[in-house]
N, C-alpha and C positions, 0 to 999 in steps of 0.2 A: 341191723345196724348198717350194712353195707348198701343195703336198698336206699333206706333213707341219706344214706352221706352221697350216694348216685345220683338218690333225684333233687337236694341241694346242690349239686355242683351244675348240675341242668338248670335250675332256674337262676342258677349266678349267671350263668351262660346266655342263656336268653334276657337277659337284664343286660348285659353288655353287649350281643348284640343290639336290641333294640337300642340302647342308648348310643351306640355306635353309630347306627342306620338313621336314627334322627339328628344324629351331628352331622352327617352326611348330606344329609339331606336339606338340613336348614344352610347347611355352608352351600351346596350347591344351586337354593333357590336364590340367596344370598349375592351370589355369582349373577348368576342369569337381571336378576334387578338392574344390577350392577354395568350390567351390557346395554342397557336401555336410559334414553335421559325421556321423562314425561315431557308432551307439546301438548298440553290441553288445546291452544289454540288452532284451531282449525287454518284461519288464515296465513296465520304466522308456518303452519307444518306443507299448506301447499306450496309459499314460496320457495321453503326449502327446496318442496321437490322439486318446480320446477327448476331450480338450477342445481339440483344434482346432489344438493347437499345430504340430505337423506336418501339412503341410497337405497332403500325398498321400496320407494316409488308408492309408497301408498298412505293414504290419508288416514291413520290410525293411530294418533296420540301420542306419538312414542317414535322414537328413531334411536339406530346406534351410536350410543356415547361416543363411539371412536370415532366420527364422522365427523361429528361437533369438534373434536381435536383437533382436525384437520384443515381449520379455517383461520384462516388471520384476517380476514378483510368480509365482513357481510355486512351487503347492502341489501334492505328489504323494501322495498320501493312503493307505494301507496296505485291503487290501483282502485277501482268502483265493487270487484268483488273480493279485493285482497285488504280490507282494514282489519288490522291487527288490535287488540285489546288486551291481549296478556301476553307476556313476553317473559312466562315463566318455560325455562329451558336453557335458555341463555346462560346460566352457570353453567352449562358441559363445554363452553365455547373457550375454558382454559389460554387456548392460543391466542383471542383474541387482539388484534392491535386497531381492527377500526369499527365502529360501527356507524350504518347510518338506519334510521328510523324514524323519518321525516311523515308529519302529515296522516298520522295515525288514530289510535284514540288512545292510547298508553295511559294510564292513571298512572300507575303503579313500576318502578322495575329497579331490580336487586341484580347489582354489578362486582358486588364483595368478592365473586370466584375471580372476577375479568379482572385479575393483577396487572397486565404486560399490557392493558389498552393505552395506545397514546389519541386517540381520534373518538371522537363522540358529538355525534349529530341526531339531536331527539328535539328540531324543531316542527312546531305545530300539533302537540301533544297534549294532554289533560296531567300533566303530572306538576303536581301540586309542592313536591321535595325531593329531592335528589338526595344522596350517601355516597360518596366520592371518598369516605375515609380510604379504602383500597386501592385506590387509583391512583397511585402518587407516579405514577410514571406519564400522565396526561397531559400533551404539547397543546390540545384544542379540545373547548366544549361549548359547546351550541348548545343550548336549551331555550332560545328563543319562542314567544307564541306558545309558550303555554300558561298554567297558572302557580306556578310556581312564586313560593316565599319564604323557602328556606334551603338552602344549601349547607348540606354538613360534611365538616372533613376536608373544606375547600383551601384551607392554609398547609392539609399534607400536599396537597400537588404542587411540589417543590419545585418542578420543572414547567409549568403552564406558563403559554405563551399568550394564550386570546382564549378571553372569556367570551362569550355573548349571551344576555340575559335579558334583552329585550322583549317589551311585548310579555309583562309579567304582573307579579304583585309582589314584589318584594319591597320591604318598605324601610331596611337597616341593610345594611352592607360593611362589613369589613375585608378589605383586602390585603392579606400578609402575607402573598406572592412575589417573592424577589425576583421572576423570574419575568412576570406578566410585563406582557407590551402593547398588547390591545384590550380593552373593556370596552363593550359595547352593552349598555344597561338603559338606554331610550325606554320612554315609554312603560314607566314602573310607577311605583308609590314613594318611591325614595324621599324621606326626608332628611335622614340622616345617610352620611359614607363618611369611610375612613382609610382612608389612602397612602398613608404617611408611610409604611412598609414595603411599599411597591414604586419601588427607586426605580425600576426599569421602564414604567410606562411612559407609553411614545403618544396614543391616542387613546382618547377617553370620550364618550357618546353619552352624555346625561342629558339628552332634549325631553322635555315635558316628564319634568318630575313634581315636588314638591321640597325643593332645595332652596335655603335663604341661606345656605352658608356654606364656603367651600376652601379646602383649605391643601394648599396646593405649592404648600413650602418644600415640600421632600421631594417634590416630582421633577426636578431640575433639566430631565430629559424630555420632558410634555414637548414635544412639535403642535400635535392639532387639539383642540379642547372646546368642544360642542357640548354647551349649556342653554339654548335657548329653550323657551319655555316654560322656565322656575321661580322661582320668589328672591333671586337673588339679591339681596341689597348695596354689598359691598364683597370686592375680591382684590384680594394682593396678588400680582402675577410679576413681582421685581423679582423672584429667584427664577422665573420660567424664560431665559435667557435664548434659551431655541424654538419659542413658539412662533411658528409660522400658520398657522387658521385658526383665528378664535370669533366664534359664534356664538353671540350673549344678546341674542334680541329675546323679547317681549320679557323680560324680567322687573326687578323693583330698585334698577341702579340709581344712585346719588351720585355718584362720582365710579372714574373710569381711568387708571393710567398706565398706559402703557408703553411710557418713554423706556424705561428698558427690554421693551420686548421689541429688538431692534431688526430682526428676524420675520417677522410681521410681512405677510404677501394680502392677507385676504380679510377684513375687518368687517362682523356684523354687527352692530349693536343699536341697530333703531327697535320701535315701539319700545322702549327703556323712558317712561313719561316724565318721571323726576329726575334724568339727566341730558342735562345742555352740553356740555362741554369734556369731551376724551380730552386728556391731557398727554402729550409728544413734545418728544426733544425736537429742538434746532436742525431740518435738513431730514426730518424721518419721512421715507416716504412710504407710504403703505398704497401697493397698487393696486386693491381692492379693497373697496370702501363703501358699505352700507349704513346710512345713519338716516335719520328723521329731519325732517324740515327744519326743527327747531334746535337740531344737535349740529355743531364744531368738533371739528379738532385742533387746538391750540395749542400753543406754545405754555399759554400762562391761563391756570383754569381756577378760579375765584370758590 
């Protein structure tokens, strides 16, 4: 009996150590993971090294997590042997506040850890959507030049000041950025925008889109408002009281007035083929003045 109650209390024993040794052990490879953030890419992991950021200096996949902590500002700069295509890693960079990543071949990239980023430059890229739900602390983003047509999460950045989305496919847009003061969206699909929430815009960039209507009653601070390009046919600009450069050539105008926009320095609106006559008050002088052989600016427009 004592034998057998001996050699039970040894295999309890060995069953607890093992099961000990393997918690041990799985905690400690656990650890060691944990110390590492994956750089599959190769170009994206020489940058680092070259400026230091990975500090074992060697092209192997992988750099220490804490390193990545350590950054608030990475620029990774486009070079003939340094294009970048996965920009998986980029979660360990916590601290993050700027990025730039111009001129790369990026499809793809997940910014959800980068909470405290206020700066993002990812022009001339292949990324087709962005996810900014996490970002709400972003003063500027540049996603210019790629092929991007959707943007999610873009009414959390509560605080954004200048969009640019130029040189894209986006073909809807809503903007519910109280904060926003520059849009720069040239050169899209746009047929439709919706603007009415974004009290604070100053400047606004719609050249060559597919816009016949625009609606521009909320925007009371608009200074400059460059629409050539569009299907526009008709626009009310009586609430835009401090616009000083508006840019509405080659569109589908009828009529044109811009007696209250008394602020007026820079005036383009020729190639506009179904419109003769801008309509101006008594004494308005606009010191910049582009129009078509067959267009006036009048007092009294029929």
């Amino acid at each position: 009996m004592a034998r057998n109650f001996i050699i039970k209390v040894v295999i309890t024993l060995s069953i607890l150590i093992t099961i000990l040794l393997t918690s041990c052990s799985s905690k400690e490879l656990d650890k060691a993971e944990d110390l590492y953030l994956d750089i599959p890419d190769s170009s994206f992991e020489a940058i680092l090294v070259d400026q230091g950021i990975d500090t074992d200096g060697t092209i192997n996949q992988k750099m220490l997590a804490k390193d990545a902590t350590q950054v608030d500002v990475l620029e990774l700069p486009y070079s003939s042997d340094r294009v970048i295509g996965d920009l998986s890693g980029i979660k360990g960079f916590v601290n993050l506040k700027k990025l730039i990543a111009t001129q790369h071949n990026i499809e793809n990239i997940d910014l959800s850890s980068n909470t405290i980023l206020d700066t993002i430059y990812l022009a001339g890229n292949y990324i087709s959507s962005i996810d900014i739900s996490n970002n709400t602390n972003l003063l500027l983003l540049d996603v210019q030049s790629n092929q991007l047509n959707a943007i999610v999460g873009l009414a959390k950045a509560t605080r954004l000041k200048n969009l640019n989305i130029s040189f894209n496919d986006m073909q809807e847009l809503i903007i519910q950025n109280a904060s926003l003061k520059t849009l720069l969206a040239s050169h899209n699909l746009l047929h439709t925008i919706d603007m009415g929430a974004a009290k604070s815009l100053k400047n606004i960039l719609l050249t060559s889109n597919e816009l016949v209507t625009l609606n521009l009653s909320s925007n009371t601070l608009l200074e400059t408002l460059l629409i050539s390009d569009n299907q526009i046919q008709s626009i009310d600009l009586e609430h835009n009281t401090q616009l000083t450069h508006l840019y509405i050539s080659s569109n589908s105008l009828t009529d044109l007035d811009v007696g209250n926009n008394q602020k007026l320095v820079d005036l383009k609106v020729d190639r506009n083929p179904y419109l003769s006559c801008i309509k101006i008050q008594n004494g308005q002088n606009i010191a910049n003045v582009s129009i078509s052989e067959n267009q006036a600016l009048n007092v009294h427009c029929e």
